[in-house]
C-alpha positions as CSV (number, residue, x, y, z in Angstrom):
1,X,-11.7,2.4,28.1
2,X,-13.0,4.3,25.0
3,X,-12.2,3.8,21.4
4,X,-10.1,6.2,21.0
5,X,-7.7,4.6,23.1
6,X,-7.6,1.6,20.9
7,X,-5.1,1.4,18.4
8,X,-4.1,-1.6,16.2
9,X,-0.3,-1.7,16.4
10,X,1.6,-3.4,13.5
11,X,4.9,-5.3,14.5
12,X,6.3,-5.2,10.9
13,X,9.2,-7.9,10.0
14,X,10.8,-7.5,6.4
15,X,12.1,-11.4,6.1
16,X,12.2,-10.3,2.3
17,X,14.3,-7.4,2.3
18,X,11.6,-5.3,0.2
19,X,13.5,-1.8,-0.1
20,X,12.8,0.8,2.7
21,X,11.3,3.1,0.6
22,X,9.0,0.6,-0.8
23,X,8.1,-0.3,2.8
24,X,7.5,3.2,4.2
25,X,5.1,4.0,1.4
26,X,3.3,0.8,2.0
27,X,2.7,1.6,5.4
28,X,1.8,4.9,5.4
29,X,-0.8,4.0,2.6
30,X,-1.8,1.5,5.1
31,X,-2.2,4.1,7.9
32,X,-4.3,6.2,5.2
33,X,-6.4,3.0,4.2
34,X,-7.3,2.7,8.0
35,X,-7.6,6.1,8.9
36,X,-10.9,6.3,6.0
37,X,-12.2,3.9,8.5
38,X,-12.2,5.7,11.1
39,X,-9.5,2.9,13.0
40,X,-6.1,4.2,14.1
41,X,-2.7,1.9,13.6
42,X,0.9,2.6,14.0
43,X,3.7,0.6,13.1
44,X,6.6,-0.2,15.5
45,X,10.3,-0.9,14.4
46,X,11.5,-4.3,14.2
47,X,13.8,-4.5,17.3
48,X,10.3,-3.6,19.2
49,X,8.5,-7.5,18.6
50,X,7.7,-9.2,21.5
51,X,7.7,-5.6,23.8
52,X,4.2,-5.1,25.7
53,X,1.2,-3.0,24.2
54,X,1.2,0.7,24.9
55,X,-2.6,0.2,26.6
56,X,-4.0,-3.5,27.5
57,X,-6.6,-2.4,24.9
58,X,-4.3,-2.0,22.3
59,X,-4.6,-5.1,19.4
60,X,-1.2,-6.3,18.2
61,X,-0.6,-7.3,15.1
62,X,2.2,-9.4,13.3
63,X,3.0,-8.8,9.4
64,X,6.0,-11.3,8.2
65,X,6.8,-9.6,4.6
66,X,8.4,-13.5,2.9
67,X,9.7,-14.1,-0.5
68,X,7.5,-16.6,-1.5
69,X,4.5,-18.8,0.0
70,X,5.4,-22.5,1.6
71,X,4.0,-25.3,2.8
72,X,0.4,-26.1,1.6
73,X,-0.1,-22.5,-0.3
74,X,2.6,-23.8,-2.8
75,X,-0.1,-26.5,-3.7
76,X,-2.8,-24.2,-4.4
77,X,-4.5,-23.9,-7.9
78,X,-4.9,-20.1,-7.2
79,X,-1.4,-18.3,-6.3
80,X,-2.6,-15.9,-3.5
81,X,-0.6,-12.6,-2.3
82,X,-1.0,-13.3,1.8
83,X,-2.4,-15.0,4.5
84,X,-3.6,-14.7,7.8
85,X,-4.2,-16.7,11.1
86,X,-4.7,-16.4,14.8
87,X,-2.8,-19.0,16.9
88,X,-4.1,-21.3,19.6
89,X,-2.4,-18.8,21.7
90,X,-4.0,-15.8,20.0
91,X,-1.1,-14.6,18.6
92,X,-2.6,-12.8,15.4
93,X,-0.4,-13.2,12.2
94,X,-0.3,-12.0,8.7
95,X,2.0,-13.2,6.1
96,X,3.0,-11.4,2.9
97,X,4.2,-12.8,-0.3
98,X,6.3,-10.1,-1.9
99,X,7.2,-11.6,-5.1
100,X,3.5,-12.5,-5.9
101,X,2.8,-8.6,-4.8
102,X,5.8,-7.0,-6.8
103,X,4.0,-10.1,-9.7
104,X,0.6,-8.5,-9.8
105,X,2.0,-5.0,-9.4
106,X,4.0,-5.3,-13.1
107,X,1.2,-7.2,-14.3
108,X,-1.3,-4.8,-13.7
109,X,0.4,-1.9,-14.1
110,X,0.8,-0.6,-10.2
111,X,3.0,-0.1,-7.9
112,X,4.3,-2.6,-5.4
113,X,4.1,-0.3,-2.7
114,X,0.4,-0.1,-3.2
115,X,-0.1,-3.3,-3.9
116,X,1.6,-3.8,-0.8
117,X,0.0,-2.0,1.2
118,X,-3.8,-3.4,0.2
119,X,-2.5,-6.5,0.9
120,X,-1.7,-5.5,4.7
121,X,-4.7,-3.8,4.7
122,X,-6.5,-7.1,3.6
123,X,-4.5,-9.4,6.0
124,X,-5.5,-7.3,9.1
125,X,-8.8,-6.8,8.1
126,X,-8.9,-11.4,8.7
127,X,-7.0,-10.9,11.5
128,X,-9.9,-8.6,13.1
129,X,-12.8,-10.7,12.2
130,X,-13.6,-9.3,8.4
131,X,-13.9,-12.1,5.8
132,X,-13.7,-12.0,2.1
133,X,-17.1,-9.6,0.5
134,X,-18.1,-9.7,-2.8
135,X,-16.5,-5.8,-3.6
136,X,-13.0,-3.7,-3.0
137,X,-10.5,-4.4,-0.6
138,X,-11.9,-7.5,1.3
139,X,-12.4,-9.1,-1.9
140,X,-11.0,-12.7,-2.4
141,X,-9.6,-11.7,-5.4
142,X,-9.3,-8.1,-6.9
143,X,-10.2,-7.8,-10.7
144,X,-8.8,-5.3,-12.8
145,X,-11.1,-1.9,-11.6
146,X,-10.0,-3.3,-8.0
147,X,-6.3,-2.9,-9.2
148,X,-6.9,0.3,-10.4
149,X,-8.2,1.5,-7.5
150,X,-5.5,0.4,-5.6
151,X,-3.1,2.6,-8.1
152,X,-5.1,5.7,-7.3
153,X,-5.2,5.1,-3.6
154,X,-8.8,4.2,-4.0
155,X,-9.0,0.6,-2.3
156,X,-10.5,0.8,0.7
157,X,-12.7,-1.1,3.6
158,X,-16.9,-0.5,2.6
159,X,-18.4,1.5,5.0
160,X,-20.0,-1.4,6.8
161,X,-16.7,-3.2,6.7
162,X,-14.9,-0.2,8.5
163,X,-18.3,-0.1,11.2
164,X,-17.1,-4.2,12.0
165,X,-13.7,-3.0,12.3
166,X,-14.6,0.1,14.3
167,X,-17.1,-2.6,16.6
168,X,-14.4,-5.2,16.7
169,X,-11.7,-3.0,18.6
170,X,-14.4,-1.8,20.5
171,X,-15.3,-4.9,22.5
C-alpha cells in the first residue's frame, strides 16, 4: 500500500478534563504541526478506543491527557511535560501532564493549547521512532526561543526529522 494511505490516528482520552476548546485547538495545531511534515493524522472521539484501524496500515496512537505525573516521574530532578512508551504488546502510548503544560505555558507567556499541542507532537514523534535532537520540537527540553516558537505556531519537526517520520510510516 502507498503512503498516502497511511495515516497516524490519535485515540485522544482527556483523564484531566482540560476544557474542549483548549483541546480542539491543541489538536488541530497538532494536525498543522504534522501536516508541515508531510504526515497525515486524525483524531477519533473517545467512545471510538479500542475500535479497529481504518486500513491495517494505519498507526494507532494513544494520548492519556493526566493531571499530574506518577510513579517514578514524581522522583525526577527535572519535572517533564509527557511521556511515551510502546508496550510488550505494541500498544503505543503517550501520556500528558496538563498541569505541568498549563505550568510552562503561564511561565512562559503561551498558551496551553500550544503548549499542548507541541507536547503531543513531541510524544508521537517517540512513539514513531524519533528521539530527543539537539534543536525545536524533538528537543529534550525547549529553551525560551523554543517557547516562543511554539507561541507563534512555529515549533515544528526539522526537515530530516519529518523525512524519519515520513520513512517510518512507510515501512
Amino acid at each position: 500500500m502507498g503512503f498516502a494511505a497511511l495515516a497516524i490516528i490519535v485515540q485522544l482520552s482527556n483523564i484531566a478534563n482540560v476544557p474542549t476548546p483548549i483541546v480542539r485547538e491543541a489538536q488541530s495545531e497538532v494536525a498543522r504541526v504534522f501536516a508541515a511534515a508531510g504526515v497525515p493524522i486524525e483524531f477519533t472521539a473517545e467512545d471510538t478506543v479500542g475500535t479497529a484501524p481504518r486500513s491495517a496500515d494505519d498507526v494507532i496512537v494513544r494520548v492519556l491527557l493526566l493531571d499530574h505525573e506518577s510513579g517514578a516521574l514524581r522522583a525526577c530532578a527535572d519535572s517533564v511535560l509527557g511521556a511515551a512508551n510502546t508496550t510488550e504488546w505494541g500498544t503505543r502510548i503517550a501520556w500528558v501532564f496538563y498541569r505541568r503544560v498549563e505550568e510552562a505555558g503561564d511561565q512562559r507567556g503561551v498558551r496551553a493549547a500550544l503548549v499542548l499541542a507541541c507536547t503531543i507532537a513531541h510524544e508521537i514523534g517517540h512513539l514513531l521512532g524519533r528521539e530527543h535532537s539537539a534543536v525545536g520540537l524533538m528537543r529534550a527540553r525547549w529553551n525560551q526561543h523554543d517557547f516562543g516558537r511554539a507561541a507563534r505556531s512555529d515549533l515544528r519537526f526539522s526537515p530530516e526529522e519529518a523525512a524519519d517520520l515520513r520513512d517510518h510510516l512507510s515501512r
